[in-house]
LOMAR-858385 format. One line per field, with one value per residue (C-alpha): residue in one letter; residue number from 1; x, y, z; chain. Coordinates in steps of 0.1 Angstrom, whole numbers, always signed. Each point is the difference from the previous one (the first is absolute). Layout:
res [A, ...]
n [NUM, ...]
u [X, ...]
v [Y, ...]
w [Z, ...]
chain [A, ...]
***
This chain:
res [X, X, X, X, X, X, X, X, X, X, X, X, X, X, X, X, X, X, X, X, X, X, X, X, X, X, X, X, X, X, X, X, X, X, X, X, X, X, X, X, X, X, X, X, X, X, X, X, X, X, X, X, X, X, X, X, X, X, X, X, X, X, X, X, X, X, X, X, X, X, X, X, X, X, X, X, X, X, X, X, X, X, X, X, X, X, X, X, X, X, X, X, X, X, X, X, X, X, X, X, X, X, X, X, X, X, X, X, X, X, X, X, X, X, X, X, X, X, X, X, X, X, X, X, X, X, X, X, X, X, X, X, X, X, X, X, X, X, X, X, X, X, X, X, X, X, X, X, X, X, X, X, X, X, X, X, X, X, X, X, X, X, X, X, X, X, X, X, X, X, X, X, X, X, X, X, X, X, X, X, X, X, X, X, X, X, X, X, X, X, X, X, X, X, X, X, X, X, X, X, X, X, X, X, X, X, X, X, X, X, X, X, X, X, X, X, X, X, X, X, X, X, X, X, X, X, X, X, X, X, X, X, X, X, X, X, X, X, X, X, X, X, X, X, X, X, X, X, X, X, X, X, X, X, X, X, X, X, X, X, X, X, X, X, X, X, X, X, X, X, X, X, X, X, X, X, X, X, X, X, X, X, X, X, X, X, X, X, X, X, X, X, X, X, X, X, X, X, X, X, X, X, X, X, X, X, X, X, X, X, X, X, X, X, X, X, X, X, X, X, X, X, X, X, X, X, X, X, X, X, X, X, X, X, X, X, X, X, X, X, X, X, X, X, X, X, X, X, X, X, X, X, X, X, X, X, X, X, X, X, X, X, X, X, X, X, X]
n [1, 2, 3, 4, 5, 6, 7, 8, 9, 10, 11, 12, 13, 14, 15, 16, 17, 18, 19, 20, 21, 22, 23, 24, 25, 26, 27, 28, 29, 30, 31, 32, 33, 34, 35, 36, 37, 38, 39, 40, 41, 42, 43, 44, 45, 46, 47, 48, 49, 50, 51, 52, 53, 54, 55, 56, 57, 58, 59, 60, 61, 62, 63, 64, 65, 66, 67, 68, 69, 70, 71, 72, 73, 74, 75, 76, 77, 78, 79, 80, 81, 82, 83, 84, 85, 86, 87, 88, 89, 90, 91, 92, 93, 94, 95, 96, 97, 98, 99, 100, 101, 102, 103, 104, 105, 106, 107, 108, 109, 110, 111, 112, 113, 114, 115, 116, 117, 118, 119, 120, 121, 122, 123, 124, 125, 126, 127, 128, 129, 130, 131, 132, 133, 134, 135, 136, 137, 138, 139, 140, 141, 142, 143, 144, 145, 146, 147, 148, 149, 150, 151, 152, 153, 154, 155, 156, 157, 158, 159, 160, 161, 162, 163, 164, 165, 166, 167, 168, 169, 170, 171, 172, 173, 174, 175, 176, 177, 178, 179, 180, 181, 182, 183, 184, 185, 186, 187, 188, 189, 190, 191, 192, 193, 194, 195, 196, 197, 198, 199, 200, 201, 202, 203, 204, 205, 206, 207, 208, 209, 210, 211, 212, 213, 214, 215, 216, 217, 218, 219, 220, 221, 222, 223, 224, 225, 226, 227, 228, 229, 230, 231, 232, 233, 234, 235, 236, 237, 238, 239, 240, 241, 242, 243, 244, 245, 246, 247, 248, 249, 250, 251, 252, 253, 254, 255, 256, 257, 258, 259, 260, 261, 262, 263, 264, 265, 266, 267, 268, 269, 270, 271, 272, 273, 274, 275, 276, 277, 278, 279, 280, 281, 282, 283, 284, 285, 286, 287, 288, 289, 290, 291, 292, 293, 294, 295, 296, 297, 298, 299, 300, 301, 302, 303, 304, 305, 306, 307, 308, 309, 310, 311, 312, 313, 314, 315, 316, 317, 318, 319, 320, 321, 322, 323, 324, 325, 326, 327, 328, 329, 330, 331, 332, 333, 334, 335, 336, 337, 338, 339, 340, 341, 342, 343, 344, 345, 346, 347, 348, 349, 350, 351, 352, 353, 354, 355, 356, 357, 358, 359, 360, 361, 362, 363, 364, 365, 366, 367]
u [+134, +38, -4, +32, +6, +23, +4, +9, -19, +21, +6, -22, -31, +14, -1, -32, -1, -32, -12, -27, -6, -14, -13, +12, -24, +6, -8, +19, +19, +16, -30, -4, -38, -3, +23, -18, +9, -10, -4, +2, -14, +30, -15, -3, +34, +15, -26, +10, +37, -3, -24, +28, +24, -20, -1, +34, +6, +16, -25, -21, -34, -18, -9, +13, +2, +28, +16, +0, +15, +2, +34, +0, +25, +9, -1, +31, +1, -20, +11, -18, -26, -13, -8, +7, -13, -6, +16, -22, +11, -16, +13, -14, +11, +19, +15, +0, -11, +4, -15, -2, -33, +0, -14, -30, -14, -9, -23, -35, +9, +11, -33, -22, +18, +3, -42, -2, +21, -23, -31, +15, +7, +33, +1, -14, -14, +25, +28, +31, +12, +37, +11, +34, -4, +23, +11, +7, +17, -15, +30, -21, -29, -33, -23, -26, -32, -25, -13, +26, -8, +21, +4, -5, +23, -22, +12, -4, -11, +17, -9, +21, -4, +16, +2, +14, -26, -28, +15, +7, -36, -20, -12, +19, -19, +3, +29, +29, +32, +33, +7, -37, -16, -17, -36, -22, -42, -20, -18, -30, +4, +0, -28, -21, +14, -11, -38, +0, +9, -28, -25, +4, +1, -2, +16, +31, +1, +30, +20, +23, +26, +14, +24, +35, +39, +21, +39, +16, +28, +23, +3, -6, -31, -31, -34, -41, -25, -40, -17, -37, -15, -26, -26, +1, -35, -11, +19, -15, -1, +1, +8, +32, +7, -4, +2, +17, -19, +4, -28, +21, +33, -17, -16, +28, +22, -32, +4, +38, -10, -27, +20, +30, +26, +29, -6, +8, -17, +25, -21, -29, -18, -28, -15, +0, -35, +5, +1, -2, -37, -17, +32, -8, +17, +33, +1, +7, +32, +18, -14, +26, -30, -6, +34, +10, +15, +3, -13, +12, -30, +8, +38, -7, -23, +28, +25, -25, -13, +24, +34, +24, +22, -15, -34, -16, -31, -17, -26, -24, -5, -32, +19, -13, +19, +8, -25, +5, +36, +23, +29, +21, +18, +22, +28, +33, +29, -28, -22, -29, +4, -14, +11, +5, -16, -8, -27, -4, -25, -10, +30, +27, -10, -6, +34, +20, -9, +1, +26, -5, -6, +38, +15, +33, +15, +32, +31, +12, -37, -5, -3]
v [+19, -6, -27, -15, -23, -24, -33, -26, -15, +3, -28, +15, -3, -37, -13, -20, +23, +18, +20, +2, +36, +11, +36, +3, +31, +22, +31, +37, -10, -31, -29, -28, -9, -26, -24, -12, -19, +24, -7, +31, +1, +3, -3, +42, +0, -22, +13, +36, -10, -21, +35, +20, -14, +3, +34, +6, -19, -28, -22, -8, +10, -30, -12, -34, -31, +9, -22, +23, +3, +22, +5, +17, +27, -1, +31, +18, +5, -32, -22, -32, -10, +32, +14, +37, -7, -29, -5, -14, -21, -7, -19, -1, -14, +31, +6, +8, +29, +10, +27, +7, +1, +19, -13, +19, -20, -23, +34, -14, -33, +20, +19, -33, -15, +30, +2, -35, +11, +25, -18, -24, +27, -8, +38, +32, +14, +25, -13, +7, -38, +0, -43, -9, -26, -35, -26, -35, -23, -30, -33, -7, +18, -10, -19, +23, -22, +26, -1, +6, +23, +7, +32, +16, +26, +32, +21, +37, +13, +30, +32, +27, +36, +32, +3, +34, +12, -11, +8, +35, +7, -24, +10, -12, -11, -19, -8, -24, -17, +0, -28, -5, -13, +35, -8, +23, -3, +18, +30, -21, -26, +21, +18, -38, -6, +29, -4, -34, +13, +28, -27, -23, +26, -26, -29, -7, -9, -15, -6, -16, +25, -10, +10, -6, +1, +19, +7, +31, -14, +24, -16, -30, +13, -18, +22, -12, +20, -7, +13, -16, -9, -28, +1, -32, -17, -25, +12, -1, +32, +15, +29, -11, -26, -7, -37, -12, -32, -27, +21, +31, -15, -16, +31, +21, -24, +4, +38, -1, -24, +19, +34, -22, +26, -22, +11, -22, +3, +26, -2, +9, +32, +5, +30, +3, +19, +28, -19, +29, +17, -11, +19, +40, +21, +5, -34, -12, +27, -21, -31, -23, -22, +37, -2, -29, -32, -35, -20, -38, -17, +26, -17, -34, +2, +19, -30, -27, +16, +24, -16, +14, +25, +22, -1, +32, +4, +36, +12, +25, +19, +20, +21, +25, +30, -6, -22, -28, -8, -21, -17, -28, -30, -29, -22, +17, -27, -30, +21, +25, +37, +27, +14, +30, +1, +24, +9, +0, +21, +12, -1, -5, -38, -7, +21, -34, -26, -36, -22, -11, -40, -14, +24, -11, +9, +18, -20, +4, -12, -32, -35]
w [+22, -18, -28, -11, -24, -9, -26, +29, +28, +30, +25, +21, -19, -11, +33, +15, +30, +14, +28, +22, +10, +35, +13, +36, +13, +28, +19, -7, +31, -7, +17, -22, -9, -24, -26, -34, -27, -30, -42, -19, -33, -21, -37, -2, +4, -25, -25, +8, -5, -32, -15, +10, -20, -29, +5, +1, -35, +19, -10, -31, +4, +10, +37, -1, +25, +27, +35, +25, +37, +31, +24, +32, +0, +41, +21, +2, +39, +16, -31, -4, +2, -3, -31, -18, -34, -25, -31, -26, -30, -35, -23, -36, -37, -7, +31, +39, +19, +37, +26, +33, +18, +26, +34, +3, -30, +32, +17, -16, +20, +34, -1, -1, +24, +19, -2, +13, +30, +8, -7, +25, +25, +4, -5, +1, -36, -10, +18, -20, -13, -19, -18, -6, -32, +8, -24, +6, -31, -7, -1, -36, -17, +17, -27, -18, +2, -21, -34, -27, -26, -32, -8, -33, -23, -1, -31, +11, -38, +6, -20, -6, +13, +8, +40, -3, -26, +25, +34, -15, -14, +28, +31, +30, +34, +31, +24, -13, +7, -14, -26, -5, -38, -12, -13, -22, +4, -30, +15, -13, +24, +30, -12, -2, +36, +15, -17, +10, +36, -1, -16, +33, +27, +28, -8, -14, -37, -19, -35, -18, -18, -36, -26, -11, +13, -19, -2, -10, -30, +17, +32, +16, +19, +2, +9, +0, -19, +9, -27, +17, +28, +1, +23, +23, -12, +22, +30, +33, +18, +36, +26, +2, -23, -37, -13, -33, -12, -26, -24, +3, -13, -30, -6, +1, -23, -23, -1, -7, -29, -13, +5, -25, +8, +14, +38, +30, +36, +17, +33, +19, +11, +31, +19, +37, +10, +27, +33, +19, -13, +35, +25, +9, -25, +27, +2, -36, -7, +31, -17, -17, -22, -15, -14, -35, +19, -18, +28, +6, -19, -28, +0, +2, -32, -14, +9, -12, -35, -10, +14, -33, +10, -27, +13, +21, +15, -6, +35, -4, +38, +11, +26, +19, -12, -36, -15, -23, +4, -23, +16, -20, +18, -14, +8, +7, +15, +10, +22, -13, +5, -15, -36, -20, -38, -28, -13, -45, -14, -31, -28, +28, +5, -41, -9, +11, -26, +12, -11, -35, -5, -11, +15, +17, +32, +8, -1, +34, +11, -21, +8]
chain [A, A, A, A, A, A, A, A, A, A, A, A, A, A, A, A, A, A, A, A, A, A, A, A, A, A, A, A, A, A, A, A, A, A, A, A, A, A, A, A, A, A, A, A, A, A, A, A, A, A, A, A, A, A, A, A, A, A, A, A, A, A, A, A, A, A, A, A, A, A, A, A, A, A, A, A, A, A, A, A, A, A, A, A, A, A, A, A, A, A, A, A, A, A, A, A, A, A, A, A, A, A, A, A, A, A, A, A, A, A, A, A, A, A, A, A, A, A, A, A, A, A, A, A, A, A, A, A, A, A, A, A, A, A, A, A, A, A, A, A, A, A, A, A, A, A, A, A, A, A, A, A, A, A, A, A, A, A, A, A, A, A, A, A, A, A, A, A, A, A, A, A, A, A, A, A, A, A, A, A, A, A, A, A, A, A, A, A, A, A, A, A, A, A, A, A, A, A, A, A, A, A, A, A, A, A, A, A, A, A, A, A, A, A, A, A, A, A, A, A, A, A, A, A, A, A, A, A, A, A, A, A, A, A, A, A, A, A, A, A, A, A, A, A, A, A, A, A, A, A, A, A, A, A, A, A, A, A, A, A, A, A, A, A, A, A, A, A, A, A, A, A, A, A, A, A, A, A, A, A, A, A, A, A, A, A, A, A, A, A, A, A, A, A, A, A, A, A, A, A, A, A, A, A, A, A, A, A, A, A, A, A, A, A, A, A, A, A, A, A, A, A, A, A, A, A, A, A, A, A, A, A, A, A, A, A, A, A, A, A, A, A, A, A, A, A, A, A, A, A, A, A, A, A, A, A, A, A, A, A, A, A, A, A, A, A, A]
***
């Protein structure tokens, strides 16, 4: 996702003007099954482009209060009102910022609605369904009838740290994506997670992971470290599901405190127990619960608790084949995906000393 950035709010984003958005679903051969009026969740988005900037030095780092937007960018060949992409808007204190969202942001939306066609029997399970997303401008913005809630500056209390020194002596894991925040995990904290995992055998167990962001003072780069994982205390556990409750966040903001080493909750961790011990043994290596997979329920706790776009979520897998199996996920562009990370051990992770207290940021990157 493209971020640019620019010092004036253009007439675009001035205007009153909304949209209501619409999926219009339809078979692989052209047969038209069902129009609905959608609401996409668009708050991943903007956070993921205000972070972003930040990143880049563009911005001070501190998450502030923004006015945000989303255009429809019209299909090059049926024009509108169909839609090609989105262009979202944010517009902050120290600036604007723009990228485009590409239409498949809507897919989570298409394959409920698409599950509620089938459940309806409108059409066969596995039947092949394509949506063409439509836009239709309001004459004046509709009026926004929910609670207001002001919105407060969140100073990142960046460290400073070498993210060649610990990329070069760390060890690299998991599957990423171009442009994507690199994060670092203390061997230690896999080591809990997997324990924990072994501990529970059945049922899934969960965490919350802490530590610091840093910056490297050479570029404007900004990348987590979890130095701990706190057991969630209090939680409420299952198969298939693990349940964060009041208890476990005051008991978790009682560790960081007691801990008094300047971390912040970077997010969450949970083990998914082998689904697949019952199948015959030729069954499970076909078996697509035998493989890591961060499951609906497992993104919509992500999206409620752990909505910054520097928070990741860490899932221990019993699979089949390979055991206990760590897979990282995190925000990447407004949707969840899974992450690359590196792993510190021993004197590569304490070889890059935090940033000392008073210590000023780069020119190019200060407020």
């Amino acid at each position: 996702m493209a971020v640019d950035v620019s010092r004036a709010l253009p007439a675009a984003a001035r205007d009153a003007t909304a949209y209501k958005l619409e999926l219009e679903l339809l078979t692989a051969d052209g047969r038209r099954l069902r129009r609905l009026a959608i609401e996409p969740d668009w708050e991943p988005v903007f956070e993921s482009i205000c972070f972003d900037a930040v990143r880049r030095g563009l911005f001070p780092p501190v998450l502030m209060p923004y006015r945000s937007r989303v255009e429809p960018i019209w299909h090059g060949t049926l024009g509108a009102p169909y839609v090609r992409a989105f262009r979202a808007l944010v517009m902050t204190a120290h600036g604007l910022t723009t990228a485009e969202v590409p239409v498949d942001y809507l897919s989570p939306l298409t394959r409920a609605a698409t599950a509620q066609i089938v459940a309806a029997g409108e059409v066969e399970a596995g039947t092949s369904i394509l949506f063409l997303a439509c836009a239709y401008a309001f004459a004046a913005a509709p009026p926004d009838d929910r609670f207001a809630a002001e919105a407060i500056e969140e100073d990142l209390d960046l460290r400073y740290a070498s993210l060649r020194q610990w990329s070069e002596c760390g060890r690299r894991a998991g599957r990423g994506r171009d442009g994507e925040m690199p994060v670092f995990l203390d061997q230690s904290v896999l080591d809990d997670a997997i324990e924990l995992a072994r501990a529970a055998a059945t049922v899934e167990v969960g965490g919350v992971l802490v530590g610091q962001l840093c910056r490297d003072p050479e570029i404007p780069e900004i990348f987590p470290r979890v130095t701990a994982l706190i057991p969630a205390r209090h939680a409420v556990e299952a198969a298939t599901r693990v349940t964060f409750t009041a208890e476990t966040w005051a008991a978790v903001d009682a560790a960081i405190a007691l801990r008094g080493r300047g971390e912040r909750k970077l997010g969450w961790f949970h083990f998914h127990p082998s689904f697949c011990a019952p199948c015959p043994e030729e069954r499970r290596a076909l078996c697509t619960l035998g493989a890591p997979f961060f499951s609906a329920d497992d993104v919509h706790l992500h999206r409620v608790c752990f909505s910054r776009a520097y928070h990741v979520a860490l899932l221990i897998t019993d699979t089949p084949r390979h055991g206990l199996v760590p897979t990282l996920y995190g925000w990447n562009g407004g949707t969840v995906g899974e992450r690359a990370f590196y792993s510190l051990s021993g004197d590569c992770g304490a070889s890059a000393a935090a940033r000392p207290d008073g210590a000023k940021l780069p020119e190019e990157i200060r407020e």
